[in-house]
PyMOL Python script that loads the backbone (N, CA, C, O; Angstrom):
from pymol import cmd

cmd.read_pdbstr("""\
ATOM      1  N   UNK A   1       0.843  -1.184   0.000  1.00  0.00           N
ATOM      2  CA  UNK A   1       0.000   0.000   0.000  1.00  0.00           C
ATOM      3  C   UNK A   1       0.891   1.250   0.000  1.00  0.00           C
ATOM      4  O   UNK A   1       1.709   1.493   0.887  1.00  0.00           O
ATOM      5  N   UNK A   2       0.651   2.053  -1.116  1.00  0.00           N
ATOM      6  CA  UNK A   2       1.896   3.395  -1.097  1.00  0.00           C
ATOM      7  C   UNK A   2       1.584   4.542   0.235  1.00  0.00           C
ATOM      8  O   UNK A   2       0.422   4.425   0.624  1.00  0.00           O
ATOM      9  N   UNK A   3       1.883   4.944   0.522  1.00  0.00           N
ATOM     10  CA  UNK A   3       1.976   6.024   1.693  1.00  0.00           C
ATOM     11  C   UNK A   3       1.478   7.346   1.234  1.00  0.00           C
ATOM     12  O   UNK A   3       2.060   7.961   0.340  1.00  0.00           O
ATOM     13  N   UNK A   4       0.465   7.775   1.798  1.00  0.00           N
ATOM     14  CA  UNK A   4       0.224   9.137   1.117  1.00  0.00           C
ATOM     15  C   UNK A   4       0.685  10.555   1.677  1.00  0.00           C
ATOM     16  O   UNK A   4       0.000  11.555   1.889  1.00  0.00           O
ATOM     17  N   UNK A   5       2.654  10.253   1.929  1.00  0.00           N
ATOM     18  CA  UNK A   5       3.049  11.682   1.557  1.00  0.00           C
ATOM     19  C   UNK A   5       4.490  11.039   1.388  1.00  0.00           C
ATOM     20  O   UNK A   5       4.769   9.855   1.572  1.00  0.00           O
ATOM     21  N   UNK A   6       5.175  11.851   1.077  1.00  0.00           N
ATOM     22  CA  UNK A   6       6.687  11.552   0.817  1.00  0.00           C
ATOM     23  C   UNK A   6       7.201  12.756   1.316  1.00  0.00           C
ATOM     24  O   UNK A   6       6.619  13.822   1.519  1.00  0.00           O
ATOM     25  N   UNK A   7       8.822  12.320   1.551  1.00  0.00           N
ATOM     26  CA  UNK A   7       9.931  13.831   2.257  1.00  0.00           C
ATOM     27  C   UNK A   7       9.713  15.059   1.270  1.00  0.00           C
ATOM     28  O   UNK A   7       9.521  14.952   0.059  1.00  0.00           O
ATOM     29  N   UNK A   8       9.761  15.958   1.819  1.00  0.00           N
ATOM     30  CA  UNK A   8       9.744  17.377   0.683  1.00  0.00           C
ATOM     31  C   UNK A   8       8.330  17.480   0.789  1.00  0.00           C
ATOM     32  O   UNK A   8       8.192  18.603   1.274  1.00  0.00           O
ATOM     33  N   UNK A   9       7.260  17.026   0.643  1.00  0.00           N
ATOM     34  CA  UNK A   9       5.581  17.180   1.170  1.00  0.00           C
ATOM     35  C   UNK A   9       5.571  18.303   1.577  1.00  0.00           C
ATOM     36  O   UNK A   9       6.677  18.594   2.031  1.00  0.00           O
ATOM     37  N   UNK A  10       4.327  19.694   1.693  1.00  0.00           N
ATOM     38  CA  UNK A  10       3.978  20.304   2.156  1.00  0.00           C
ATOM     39  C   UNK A  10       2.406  20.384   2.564  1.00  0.00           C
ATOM     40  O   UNK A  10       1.580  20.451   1.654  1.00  0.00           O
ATOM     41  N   UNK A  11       2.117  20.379   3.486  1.00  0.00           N
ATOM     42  CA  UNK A  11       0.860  20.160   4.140  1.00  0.00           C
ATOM     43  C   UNK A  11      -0.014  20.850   5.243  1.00  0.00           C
ATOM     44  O   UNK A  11       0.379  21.123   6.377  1.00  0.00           O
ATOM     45  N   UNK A  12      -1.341  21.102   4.699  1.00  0.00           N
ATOM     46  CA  UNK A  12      -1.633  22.536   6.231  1.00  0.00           C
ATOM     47  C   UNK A  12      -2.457  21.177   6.870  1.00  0.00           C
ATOM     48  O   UNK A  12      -3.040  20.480   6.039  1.00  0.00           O
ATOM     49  N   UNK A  13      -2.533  20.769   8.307  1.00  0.00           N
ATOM     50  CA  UNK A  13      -2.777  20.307   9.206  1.00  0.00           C
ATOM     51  C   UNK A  13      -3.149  20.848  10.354  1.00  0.00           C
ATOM     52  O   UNK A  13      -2.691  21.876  10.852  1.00  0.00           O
ATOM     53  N   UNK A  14      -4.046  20.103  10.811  1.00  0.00           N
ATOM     54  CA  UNK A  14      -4.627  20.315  11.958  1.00  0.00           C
ATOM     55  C   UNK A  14      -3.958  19.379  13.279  1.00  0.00           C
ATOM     56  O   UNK A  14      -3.834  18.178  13.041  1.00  0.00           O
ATOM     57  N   UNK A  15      -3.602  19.782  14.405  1.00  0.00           N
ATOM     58  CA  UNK A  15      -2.822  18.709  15.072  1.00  0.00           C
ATOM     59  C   UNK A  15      -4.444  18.408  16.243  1.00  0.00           C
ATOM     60  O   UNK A  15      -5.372  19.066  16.714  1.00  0.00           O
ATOM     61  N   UNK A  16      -3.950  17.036  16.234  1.00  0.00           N
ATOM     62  CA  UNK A  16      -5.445  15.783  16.795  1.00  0.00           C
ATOM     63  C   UNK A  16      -4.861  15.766  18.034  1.00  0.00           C
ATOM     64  O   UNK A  16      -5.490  16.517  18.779  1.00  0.00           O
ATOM     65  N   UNK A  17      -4.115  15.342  18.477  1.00  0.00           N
ATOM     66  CA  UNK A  17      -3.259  14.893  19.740  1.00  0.00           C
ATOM     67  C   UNK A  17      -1.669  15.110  19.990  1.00  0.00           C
ATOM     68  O   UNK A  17      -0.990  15.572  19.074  1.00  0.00           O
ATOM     69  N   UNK A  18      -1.006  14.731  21.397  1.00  0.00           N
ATOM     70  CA  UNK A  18       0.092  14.543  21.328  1.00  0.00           C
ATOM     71  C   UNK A  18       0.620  13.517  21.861  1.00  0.00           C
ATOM     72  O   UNK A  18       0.192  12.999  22.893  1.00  0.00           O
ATOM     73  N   UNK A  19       2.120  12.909  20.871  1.00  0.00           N
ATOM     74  CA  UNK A  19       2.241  11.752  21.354  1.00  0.00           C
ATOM     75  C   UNK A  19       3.223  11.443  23.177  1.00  0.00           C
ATOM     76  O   UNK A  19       3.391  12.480  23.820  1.00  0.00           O
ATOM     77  N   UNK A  20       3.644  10.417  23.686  1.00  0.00           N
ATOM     78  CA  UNK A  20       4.344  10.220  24.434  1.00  0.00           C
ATOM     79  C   UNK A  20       5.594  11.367  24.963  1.00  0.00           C
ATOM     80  O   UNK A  20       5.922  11.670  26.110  1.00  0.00           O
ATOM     81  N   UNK A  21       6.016  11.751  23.905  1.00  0.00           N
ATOM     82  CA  UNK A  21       7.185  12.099  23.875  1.00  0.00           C
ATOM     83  C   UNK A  21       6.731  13.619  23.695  1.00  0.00           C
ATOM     84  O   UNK A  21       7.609  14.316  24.205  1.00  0.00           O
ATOM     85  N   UNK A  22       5.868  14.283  23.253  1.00  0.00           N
ATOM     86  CA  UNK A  22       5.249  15.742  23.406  1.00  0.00           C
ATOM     87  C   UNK A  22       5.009  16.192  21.895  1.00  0.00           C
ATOM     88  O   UNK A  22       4.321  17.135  21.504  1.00  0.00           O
ATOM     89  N   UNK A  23       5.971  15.008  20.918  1.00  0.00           N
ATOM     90  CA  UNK A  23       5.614  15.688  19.445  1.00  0.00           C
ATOM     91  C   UNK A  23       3.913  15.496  19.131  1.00  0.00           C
ATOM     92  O   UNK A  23       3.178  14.526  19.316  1.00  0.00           O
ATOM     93  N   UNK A  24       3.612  17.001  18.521  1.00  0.00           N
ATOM     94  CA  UNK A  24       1.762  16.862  17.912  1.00  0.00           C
ATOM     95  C   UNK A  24       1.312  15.173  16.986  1.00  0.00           C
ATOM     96  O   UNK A  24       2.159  14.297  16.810  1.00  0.00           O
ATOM     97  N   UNK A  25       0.587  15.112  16.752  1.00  0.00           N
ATOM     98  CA  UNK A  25       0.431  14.353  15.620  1.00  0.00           C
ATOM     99  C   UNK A  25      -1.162  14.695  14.585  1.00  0.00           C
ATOM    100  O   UNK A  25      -2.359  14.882  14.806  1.00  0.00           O
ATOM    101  N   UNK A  26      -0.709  14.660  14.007  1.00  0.00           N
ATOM    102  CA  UNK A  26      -1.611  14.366  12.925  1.00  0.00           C
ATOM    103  C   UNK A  26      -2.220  13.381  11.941  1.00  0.00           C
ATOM    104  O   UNK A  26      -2.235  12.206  12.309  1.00  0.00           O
ATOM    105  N   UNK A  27      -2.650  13.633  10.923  1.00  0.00           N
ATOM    106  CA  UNK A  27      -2.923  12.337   9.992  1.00  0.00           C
ATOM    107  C   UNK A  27      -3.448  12.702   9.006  1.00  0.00           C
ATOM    108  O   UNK A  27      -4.281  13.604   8.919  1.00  0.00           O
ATOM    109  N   UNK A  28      -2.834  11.755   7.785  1.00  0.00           N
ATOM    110  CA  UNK A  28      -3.441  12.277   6.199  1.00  0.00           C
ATOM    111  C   UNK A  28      -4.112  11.064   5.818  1.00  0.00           C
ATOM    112  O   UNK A  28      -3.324  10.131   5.665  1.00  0.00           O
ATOM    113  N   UNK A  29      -4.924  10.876   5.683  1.00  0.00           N
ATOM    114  CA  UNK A  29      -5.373   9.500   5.147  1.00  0.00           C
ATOM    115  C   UNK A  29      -5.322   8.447   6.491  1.00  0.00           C
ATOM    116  O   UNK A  29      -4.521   7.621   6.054  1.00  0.00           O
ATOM    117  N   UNK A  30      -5.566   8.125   7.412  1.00  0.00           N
ATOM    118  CA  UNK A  30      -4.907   7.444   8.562  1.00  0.00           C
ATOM    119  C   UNK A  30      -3.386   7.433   8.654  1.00  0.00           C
ATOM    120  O   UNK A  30      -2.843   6.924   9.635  1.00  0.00           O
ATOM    121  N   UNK A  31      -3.000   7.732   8.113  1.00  0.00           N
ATOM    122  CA  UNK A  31      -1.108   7.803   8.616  1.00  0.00           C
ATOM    123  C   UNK A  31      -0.514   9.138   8.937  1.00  0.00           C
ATOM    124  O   UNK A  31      -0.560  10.239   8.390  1.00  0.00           O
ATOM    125  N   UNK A  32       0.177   8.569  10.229  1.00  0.00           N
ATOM    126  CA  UNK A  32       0.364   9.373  11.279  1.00  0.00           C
ATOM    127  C   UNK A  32       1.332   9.879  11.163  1.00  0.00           C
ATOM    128  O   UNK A  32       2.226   9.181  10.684  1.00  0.00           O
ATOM    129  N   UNK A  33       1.606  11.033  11.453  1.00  0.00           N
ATOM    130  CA  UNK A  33       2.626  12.378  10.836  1.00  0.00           C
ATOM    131  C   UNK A  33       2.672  12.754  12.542  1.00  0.00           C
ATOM    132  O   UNK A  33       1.679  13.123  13.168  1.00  0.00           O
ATOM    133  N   UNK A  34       4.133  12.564  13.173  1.00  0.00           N
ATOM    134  CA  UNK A  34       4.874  13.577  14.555  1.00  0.00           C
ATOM    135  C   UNK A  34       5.653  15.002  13.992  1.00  0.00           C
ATOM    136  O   UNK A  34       6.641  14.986  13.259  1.00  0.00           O
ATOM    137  N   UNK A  35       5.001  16.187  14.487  1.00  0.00           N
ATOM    138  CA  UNK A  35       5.791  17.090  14.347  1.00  0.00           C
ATOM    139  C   UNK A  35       5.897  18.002  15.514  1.00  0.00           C
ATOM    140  O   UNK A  35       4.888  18.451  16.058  1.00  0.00           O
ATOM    141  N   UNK A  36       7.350  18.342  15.992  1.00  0.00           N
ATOM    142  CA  UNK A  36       7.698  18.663  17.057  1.00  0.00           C
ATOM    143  C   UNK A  36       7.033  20.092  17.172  1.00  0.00           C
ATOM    144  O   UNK A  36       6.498  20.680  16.232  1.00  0.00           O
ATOM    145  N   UNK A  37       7.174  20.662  18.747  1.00  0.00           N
ATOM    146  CA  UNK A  37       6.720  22.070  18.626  1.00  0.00           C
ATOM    147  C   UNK A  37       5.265  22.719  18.584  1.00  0.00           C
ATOM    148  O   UNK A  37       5.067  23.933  18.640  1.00  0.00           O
ATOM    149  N   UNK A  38       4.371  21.841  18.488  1.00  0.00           N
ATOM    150  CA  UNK A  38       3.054  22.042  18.079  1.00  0.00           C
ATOM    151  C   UNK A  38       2.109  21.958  19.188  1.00  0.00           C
ATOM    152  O   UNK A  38       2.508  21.545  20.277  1.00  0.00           O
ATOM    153  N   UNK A  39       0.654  22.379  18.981  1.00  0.00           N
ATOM    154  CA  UNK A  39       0.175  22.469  20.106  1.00  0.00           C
ATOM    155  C   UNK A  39      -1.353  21.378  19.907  1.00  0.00           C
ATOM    156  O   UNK A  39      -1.753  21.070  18.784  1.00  0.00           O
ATOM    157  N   UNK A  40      -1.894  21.014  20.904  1.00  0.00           N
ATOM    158  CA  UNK A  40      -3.168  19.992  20.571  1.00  0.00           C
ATOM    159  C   UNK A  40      -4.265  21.553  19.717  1.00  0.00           C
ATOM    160  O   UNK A  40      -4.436  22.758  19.903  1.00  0.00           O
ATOM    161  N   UNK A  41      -4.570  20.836  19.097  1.00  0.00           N
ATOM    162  CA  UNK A  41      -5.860  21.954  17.897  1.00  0.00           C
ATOM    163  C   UNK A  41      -5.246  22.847  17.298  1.00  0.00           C
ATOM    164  O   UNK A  41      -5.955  23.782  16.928  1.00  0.00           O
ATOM    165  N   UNK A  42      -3.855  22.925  16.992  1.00  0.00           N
ATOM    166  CA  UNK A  42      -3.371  24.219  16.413  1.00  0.00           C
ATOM    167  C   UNK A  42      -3.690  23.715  14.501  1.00  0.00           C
ATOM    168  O   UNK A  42      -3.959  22.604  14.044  1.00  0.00           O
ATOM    169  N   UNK A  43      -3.580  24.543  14.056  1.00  0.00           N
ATOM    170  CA  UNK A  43      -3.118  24.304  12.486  1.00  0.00           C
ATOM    171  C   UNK A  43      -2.480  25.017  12.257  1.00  0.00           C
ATOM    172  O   UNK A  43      -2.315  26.189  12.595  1.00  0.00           O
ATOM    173  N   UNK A  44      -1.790  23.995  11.288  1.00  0.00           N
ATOM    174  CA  UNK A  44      -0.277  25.064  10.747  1.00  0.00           C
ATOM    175  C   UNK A  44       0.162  24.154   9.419  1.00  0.00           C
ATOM    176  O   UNK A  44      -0.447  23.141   9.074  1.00  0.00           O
ATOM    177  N   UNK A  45       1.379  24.722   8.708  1.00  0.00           N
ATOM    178  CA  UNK A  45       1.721  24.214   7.557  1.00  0.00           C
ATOM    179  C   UNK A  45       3.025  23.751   8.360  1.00  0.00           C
ATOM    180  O   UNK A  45       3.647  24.164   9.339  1.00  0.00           O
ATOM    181  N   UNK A  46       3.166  22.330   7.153  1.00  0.00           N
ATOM    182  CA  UNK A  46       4.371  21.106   7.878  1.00  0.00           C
ATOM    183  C   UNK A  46       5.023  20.672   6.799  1.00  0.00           C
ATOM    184  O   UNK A  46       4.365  20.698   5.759  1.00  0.00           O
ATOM    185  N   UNK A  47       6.351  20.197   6.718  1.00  0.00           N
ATOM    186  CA  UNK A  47       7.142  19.886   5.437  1.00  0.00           C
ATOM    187  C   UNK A  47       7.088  18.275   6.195  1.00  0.00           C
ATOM    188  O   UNK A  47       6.839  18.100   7.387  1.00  0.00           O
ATOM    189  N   UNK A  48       7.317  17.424   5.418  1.00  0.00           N
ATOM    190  CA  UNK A  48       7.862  16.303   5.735  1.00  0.00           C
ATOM    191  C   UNK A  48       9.000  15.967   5.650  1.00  0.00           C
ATOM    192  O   UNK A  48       9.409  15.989   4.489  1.00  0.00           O
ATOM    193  N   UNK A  49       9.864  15.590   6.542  1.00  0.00           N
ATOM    194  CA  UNK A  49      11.347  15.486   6.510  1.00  0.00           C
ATOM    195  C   UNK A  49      11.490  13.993   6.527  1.00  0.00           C
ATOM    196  O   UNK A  49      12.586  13.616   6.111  1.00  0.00           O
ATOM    197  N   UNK A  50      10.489  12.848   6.979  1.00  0.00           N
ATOM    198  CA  UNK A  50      11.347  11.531   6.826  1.00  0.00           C
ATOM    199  C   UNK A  50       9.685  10.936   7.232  1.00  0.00           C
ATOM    200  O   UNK A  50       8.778  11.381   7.936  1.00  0.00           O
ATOM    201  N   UNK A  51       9.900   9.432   6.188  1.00  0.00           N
ATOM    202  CA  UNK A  51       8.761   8.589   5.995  1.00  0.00           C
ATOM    203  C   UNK A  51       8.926   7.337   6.470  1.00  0.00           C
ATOM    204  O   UNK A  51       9.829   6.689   5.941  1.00  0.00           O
ATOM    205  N   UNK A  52       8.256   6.786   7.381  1.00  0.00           N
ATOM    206  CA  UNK A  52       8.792   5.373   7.931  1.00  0.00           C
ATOM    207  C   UNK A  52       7.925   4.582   7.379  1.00  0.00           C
ATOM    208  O   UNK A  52       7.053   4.901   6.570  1.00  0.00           O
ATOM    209  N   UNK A  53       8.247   3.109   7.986  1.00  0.00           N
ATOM    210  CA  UNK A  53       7.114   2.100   7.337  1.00  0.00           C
ATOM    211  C   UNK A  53       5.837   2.477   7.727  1.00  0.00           C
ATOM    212  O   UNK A  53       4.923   2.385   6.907  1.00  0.00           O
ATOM    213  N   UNK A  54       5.528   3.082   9.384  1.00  0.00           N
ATOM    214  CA  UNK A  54       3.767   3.105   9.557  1.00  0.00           C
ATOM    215  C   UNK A  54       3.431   4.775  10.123  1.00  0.00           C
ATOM    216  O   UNK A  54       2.420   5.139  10.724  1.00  0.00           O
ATOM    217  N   UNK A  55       4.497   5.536   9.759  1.00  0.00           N
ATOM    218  CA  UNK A  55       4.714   6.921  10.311  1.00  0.00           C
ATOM    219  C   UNK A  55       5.215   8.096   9.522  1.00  0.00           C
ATOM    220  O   UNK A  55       5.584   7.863   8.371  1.00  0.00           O
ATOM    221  N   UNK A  56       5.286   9.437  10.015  1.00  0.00           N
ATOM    222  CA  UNK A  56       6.120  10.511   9.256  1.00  0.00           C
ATOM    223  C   UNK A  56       6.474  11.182  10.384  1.00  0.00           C
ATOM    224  O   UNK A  56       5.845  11.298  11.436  1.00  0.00           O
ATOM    225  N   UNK A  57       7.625  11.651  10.047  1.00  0.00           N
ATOM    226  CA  UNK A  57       8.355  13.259  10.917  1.00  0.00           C
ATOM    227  C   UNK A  57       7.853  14.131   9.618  1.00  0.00           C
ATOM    228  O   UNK A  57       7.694  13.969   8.408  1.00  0.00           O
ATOM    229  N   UNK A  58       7.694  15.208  10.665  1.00  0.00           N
ATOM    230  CA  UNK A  58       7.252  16.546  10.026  1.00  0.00           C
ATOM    231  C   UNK A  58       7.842  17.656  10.502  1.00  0.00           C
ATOM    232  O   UNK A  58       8.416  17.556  11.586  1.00  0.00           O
ATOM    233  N   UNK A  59       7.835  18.963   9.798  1.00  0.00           N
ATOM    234  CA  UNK A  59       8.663  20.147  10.403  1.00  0.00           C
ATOM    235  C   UNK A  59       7.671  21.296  10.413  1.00  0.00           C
ATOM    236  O   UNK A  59       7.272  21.610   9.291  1.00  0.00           O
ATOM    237  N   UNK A  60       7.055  22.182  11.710  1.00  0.00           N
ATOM    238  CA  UNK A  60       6.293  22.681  11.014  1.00  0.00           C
ATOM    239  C   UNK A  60       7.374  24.379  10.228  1.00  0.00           C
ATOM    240  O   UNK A  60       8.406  25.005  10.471  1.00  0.00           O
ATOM    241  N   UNK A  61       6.425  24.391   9.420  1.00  0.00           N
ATOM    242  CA  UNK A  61       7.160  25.770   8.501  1.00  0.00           C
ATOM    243  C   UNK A  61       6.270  27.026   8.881  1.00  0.00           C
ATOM    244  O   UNK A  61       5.089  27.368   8.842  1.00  0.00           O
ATOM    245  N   UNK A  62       7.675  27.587   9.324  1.00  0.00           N
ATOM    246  CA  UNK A  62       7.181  29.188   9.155  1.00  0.00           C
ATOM    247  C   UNK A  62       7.093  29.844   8.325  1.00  0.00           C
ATOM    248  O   UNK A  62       7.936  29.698   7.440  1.00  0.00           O
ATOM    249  N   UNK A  63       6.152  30.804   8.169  1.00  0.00           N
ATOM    250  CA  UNK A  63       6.032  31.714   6.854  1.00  0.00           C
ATOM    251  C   UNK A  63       6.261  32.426   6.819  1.00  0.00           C
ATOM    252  O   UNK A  63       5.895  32.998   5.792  1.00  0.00           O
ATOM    253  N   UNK A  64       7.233  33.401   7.964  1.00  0.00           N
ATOM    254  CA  UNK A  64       8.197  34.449   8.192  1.00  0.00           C
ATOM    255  C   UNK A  64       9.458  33.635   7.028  1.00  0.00           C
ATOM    256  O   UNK A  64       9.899  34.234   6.047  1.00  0.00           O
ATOM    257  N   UNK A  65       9.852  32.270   7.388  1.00  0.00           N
ATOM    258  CA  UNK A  65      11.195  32.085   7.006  1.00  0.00           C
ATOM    259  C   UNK A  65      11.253  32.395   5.344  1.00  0.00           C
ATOM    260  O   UNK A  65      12.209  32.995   4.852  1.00  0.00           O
ATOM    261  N   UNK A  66      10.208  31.951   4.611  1.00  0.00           N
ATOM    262  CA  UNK A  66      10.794  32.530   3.135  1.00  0.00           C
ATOM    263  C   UNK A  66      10.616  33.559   2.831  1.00  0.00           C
ATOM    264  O   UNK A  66      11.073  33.820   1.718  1.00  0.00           O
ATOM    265  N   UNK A  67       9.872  34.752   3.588  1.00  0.00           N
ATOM    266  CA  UNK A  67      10.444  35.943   3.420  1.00  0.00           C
ATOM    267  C   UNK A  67      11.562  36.568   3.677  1.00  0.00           C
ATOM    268  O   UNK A  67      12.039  37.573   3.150  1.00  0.00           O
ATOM    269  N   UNK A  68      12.120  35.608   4.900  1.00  0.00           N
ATOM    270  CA  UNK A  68      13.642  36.510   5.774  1.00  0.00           C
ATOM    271  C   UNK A  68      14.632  35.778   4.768  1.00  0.00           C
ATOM    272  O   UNK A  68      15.470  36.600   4.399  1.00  0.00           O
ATOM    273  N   UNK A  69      14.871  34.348   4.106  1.00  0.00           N
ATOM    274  CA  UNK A  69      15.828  34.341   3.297  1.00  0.00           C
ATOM    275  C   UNK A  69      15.425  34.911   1.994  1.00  0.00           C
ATOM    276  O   UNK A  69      16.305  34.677   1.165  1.00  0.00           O
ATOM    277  N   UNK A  70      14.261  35.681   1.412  1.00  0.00           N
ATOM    278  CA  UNK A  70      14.796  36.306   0.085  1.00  0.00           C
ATOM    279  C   UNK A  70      15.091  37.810   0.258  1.00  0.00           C
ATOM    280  O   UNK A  70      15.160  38.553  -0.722  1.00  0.00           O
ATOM    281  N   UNK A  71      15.257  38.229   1.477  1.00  0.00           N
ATOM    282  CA  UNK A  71      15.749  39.593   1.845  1.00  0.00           C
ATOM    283  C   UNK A  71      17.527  39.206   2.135  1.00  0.00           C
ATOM    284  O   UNK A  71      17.895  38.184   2.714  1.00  0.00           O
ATOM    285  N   UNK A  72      18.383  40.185   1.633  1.00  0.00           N
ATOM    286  CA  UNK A  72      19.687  40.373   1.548  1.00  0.00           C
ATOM    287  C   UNK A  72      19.906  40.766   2.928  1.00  0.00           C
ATOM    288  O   UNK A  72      19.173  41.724   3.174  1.00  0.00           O
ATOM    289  N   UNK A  73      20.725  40.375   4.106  1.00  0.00           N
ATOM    290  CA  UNK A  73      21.171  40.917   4.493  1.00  0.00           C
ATOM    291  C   UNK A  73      22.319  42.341   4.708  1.00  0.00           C
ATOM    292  O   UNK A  73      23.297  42.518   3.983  1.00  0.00           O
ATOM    293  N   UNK A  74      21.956  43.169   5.762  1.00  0.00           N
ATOM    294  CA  UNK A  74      22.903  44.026   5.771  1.00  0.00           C
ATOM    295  C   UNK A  74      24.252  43.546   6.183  1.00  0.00           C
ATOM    296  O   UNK A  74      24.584  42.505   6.751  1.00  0.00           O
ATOM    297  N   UNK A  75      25.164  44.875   5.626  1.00  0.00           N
ATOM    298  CA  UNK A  75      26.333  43.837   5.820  1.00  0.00           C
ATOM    299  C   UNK A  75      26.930  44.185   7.398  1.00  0.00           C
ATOM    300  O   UNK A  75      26.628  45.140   8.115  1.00  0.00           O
ATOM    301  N   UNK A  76      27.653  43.334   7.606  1.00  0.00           N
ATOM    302  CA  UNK A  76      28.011  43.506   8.978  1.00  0.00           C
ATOM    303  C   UNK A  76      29.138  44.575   9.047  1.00  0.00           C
ATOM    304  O   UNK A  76      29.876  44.921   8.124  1.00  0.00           O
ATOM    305  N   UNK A  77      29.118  45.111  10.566  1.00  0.00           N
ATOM    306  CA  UNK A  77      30.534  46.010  11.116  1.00  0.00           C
ATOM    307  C   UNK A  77      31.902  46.399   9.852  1.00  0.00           C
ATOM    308  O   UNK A  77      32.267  47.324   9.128  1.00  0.00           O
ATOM    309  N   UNK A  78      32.286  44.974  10.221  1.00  0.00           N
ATOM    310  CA  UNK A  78      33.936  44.293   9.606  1.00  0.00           C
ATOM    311  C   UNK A  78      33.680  44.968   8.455  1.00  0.00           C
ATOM    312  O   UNK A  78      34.371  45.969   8.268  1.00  0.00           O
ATOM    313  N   UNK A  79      32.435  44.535   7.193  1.00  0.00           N
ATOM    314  CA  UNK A  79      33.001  44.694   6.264  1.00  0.00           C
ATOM    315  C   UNK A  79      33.032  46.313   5.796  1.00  0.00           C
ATOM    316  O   UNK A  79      33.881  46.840   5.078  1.00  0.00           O
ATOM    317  N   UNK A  80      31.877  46.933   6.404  1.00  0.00           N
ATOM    318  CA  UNK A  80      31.862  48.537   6.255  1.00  0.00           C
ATOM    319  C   UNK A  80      33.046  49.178   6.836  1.00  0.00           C
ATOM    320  O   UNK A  80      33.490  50.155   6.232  1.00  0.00           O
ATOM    321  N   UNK A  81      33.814  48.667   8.248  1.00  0.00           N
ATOM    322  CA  UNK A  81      34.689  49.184   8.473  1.00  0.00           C
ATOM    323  C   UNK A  81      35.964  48.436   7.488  1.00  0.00           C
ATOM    324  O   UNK A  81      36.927  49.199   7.566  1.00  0.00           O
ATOM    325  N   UNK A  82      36.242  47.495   6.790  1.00  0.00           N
ATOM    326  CA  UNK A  82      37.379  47.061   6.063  1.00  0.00           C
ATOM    327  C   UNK A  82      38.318  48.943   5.422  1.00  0.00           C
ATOM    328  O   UNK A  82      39.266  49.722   5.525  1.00  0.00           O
ATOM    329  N   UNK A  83      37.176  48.645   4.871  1.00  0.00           N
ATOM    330  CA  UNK A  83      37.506  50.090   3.735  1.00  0.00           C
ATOM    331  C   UNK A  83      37.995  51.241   4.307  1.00  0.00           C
ATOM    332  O   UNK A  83      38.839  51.867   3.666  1.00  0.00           O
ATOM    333  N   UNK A  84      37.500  51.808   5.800  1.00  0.00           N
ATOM    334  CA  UNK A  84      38.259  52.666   6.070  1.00  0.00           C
ATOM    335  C   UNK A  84      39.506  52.602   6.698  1.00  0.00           C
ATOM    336  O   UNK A  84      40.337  53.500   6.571  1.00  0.00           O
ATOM    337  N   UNK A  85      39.750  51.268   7.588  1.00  0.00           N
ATOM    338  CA  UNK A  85      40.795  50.391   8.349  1.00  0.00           C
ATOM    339  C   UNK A  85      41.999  50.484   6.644  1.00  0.00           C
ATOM    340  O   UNK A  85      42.941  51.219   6.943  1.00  0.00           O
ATOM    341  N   UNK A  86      42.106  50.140   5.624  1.00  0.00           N
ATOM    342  CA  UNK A  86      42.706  50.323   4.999  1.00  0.00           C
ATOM    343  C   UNK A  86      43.076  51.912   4.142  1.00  0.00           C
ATOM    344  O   UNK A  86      44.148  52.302   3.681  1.00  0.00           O
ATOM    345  N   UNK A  87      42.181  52.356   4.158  1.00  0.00           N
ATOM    346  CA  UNK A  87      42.576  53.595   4.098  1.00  0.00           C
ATOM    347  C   UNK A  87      43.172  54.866   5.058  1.00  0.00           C
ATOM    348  O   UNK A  87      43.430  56.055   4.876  1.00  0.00           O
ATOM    349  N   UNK A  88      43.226  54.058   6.006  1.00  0.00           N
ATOM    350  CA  UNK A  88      44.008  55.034   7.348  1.00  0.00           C
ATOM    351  C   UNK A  88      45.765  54.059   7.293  1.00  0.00           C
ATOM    352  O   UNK A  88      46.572  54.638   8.021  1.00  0.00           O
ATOM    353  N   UNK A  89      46.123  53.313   6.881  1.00  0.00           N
ATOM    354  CA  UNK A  89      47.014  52.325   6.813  1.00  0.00           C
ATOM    355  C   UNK A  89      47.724  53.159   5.520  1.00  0.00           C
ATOM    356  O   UNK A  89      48.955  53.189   5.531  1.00  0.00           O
ATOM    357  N   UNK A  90      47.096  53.768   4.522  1.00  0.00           N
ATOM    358  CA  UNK A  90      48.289  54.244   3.598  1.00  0.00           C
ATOM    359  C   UNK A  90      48.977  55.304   3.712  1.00  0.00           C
ATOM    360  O   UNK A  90      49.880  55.543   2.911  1.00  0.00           O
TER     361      UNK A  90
END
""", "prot")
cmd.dss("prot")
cmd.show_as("cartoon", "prot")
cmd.util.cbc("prot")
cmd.orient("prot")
């Protein structure tokens, strides 16, 4: 019977319970997805990071994070000061 999600998966979920260990769980079809961090009734969006024979790990995803990596950081101290640190040196 194939599994209905694979690693790389993205998924909005509702978390049902939590297991032993405190990770949420969920479920797509009856198969049970642990993702750490979560709260009983929350929903949120979850990547799947690893598929077992009767289970999944999940990650949940923030939707701050792909906005903060397609913004450039500023540059740090060092490199704004490089330029004048060498120009006091000649």
């Amino acid at each position: 019977m194939p599994k209905p999600v694979k690693v790389g998966d993205e998924l909005d979920v509702t978390i049902e319970a939590v297991a032993a260990k405190g990770d949420g769980i969920a479920k797509k079809e009856g198969f049970v997805i642990f993702i750490p961090g979560v709260s009983v009734g929350e929903t949120c969006k979850i990547r799947i990071t690893a598929v077992k024979a009767s289970s999944a790990v999940a990650e949940k995803v923030d939707a701050g994070a792909a906005v903060a990596e397609t913004v450039e950081p500023a540059p740090a101290e060092e490199e704004v000061d490089a330029g004048t640190t060498e120009e006091k040196a000649e």
